[in-house]
C-alpha positions in Angstrom: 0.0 0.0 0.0 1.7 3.4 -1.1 -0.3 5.5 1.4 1.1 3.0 4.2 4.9 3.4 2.7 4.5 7.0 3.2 3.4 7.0 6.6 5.7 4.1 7.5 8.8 6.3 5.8 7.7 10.0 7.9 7.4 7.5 11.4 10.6 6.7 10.8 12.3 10.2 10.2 10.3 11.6 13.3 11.3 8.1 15.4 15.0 9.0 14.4 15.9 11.8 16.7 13.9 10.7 19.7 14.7 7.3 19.9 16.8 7.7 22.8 14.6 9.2 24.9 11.8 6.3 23.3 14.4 3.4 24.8 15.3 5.4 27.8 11.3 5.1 28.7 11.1 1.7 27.5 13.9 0.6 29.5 12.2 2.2 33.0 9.2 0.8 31.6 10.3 -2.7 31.9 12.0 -2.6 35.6 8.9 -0.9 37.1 6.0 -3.5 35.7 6.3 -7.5 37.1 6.1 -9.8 34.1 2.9 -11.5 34.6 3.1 -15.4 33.8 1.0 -16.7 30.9 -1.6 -19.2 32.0 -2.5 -20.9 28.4 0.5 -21.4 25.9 -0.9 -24.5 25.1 -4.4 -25.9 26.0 -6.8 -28.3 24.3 -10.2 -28.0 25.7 -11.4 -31.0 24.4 -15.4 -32.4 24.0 -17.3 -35.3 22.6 -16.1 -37.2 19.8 -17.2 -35.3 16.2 -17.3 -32.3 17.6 -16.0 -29.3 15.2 -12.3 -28.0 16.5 -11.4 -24.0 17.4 -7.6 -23.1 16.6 -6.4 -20.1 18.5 -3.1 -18.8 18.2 -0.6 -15.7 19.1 0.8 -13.5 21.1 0.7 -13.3 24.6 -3.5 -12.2 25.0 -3.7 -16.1 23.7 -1.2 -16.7 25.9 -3.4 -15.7 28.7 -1.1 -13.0 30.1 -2.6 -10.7 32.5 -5.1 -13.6 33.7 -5.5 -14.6 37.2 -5.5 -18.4 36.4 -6.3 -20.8 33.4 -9.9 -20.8 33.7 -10.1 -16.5 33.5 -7.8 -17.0 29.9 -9.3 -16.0 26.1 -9.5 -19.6 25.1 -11.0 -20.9 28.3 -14.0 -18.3 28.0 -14.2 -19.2 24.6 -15.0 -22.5 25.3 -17.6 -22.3 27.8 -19.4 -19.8 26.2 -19.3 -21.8 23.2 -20.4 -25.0 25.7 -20.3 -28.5 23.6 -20.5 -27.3 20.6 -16.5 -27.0 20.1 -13.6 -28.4 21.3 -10.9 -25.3 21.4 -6.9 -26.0 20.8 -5.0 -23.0 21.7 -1.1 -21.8 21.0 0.3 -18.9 22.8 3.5 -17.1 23.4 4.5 -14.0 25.2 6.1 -11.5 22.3 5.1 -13.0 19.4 5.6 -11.4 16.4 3.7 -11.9 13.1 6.6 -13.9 11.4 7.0 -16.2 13.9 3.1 -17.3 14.4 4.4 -20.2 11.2 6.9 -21.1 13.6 4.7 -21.5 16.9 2.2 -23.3 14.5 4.4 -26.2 13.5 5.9 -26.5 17.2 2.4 -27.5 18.1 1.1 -29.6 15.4 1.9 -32.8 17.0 -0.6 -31.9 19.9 -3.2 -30.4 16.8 -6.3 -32.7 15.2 -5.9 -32.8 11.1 -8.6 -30.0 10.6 -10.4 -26.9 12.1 -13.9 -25.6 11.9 -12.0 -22.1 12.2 -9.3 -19.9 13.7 -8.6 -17.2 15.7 -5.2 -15.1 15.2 -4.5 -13.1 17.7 -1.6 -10.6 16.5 0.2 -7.2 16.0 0.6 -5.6 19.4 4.3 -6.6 19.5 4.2 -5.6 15.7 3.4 -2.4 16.8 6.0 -2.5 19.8 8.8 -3.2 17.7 7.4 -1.3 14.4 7.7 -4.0 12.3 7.3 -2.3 8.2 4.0 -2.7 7.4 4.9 -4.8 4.5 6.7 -6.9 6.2 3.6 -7.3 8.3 0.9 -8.3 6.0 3.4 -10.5 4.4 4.1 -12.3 7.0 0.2 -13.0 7.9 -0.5 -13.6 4.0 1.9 -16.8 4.2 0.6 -17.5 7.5 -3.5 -17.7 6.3 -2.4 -19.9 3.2 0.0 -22.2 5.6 -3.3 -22.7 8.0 -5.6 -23.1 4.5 -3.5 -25.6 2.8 -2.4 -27.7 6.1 -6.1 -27.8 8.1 -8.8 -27.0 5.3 -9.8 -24.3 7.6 -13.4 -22.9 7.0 -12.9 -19.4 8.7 -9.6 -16.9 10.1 -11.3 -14.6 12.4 -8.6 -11.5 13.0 -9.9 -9.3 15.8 -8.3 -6.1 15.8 -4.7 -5.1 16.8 -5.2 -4.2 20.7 -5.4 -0.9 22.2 -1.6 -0.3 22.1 -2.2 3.0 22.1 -4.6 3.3 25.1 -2.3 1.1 27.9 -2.0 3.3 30.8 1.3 2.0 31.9 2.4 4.1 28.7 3.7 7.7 28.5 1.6 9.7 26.1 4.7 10.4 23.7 5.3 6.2 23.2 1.2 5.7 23.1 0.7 8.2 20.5 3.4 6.3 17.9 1.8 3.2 18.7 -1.0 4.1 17.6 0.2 5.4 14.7 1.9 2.3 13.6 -1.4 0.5 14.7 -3.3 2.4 12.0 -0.8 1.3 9.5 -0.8 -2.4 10.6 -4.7 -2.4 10.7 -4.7 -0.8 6.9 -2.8 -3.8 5.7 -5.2 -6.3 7.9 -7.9 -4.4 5.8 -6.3 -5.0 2.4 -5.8 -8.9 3.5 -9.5 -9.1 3.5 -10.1 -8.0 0.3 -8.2 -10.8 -1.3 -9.2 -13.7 1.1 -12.5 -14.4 1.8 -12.2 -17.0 4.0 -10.6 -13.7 6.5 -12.9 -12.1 9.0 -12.1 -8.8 10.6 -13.3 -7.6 14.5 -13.1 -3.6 14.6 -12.8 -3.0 18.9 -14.8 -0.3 21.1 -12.3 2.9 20.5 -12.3 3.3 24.5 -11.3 0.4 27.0 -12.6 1.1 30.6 -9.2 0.8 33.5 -10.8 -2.6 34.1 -9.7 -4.3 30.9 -6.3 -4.3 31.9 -4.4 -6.1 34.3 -2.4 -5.0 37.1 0.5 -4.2 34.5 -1.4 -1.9 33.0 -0.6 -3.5 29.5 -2.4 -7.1 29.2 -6.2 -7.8 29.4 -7.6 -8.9 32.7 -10.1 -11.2 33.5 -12.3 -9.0 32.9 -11.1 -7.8 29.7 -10.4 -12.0 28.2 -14.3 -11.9 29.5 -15.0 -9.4 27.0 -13.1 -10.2 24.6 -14.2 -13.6 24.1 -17.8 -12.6 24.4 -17.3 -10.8 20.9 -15.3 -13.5 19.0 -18.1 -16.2 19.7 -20.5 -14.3 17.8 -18.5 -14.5 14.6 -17.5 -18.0 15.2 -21.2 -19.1 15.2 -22.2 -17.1 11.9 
């Protein structure tokens, strides 16, 4: 996308000079928050034989970072919300980046069945952390949907939106407000995905998260916010 090359190429000349100060913050960033354990890198939530499979895989919100135990984690809502209908596989790791998702996938297919229903990809917040060229990006998740397509014959890739990088209150306003700017660019190219796959559905988010969706961090989901957040995938899963 030209428009996102442009914006991608001005982030950069404004990022230049200030990175210092960016990676000063960063750094006192990272002494002051604990790093919260993840609760569900890898968790198959199994349920009576025939039953269609759920795939979910990413970063750390699949994970479950920021939870208070397994049963409070994304995938663990999802599947009691979603009762006997499913059984739900889920892959997780803490600062995942998009070109590694192929990676976590084929780590885990020993522990996968031979075909999904559908899947949920949860990704781009450490795109967004570590301003990964928007290119570079959708790239990366283009090989990704056709490595899922061709190996499980999956149905439907639900994408919910890049989170609310931009809105952590842990943040200083000068790194939320490039965040966000790089989170408009990563969501343009999620966008473009769509119109070339139609297997691909998109989740838009609320443009304001209350203090309660995060955790004590200030940076991950909390119970409360998995709650939520699971809550609006199982729609689109049952459509």
């Amino acid at each position: 996308m030209i428009l996102n090359r442009i914006l991608y190429f001005f982030e950069l000349v404004i990022l230049i000079p200030i990175f210092p100060l960016l990676y000063f913050y960063g750094k006192k960033l990272r002494q002051k928050i604990g790093k919260l354990p993840p609760h569900s890198e890898f968790l198959a939530l199994k349920n009576k034989q025939n039953t269609a499979n759920l795939l979910i895989i990413g970063e750390s919100t699949a994970a479950g970072v920021g939870a208070s135990r397994k049963e409070k984690t994304y995938a663990y809502q999802i599947h009691q919300l979603l009762q006997e209908d499913f059984s739900v596989y889920n892959l997780g790791k803490n600062g995942l980046k998009a070109d590694r998702l192929k990676r976590l996938l084929v780590h885990g297919k020993q522990e996968l069945p031979s075909g999904f229903h559908s899947a949920i990809v949860l990704i781009g917040a450490n795109d967004c952390f570590k301003f990964t060229p928007p290119s570079k990006f959708r790239r990366e998740l283009k090989d990704f949907f056709h490595l899922l397509e061709r190996t499980y014959k999956i149905g439907k890739i639900i994408v919910p939106s890049i989170p609310p990088v931009n809105q952590v209150p842990a943040l200083p306003g000068i790194i939320r407000f490039f965040l966000g700017w790089h989170r408009i660019m990563l969501v343009r190219e999620i966008n473009s995905l769509l119109k070339e796959n139609k297997k691909l559905v998109y989740l838009p988010i609320n443009p304001k998260f209350p203090k309660e969706f995060f955790a004590a961090d200030g940076i991950h989901p909390s119970d409360h916010g998995y709650q939520k957040m699971a809550e609006k995938v199982v729609e689109s899963i049952k459509l």
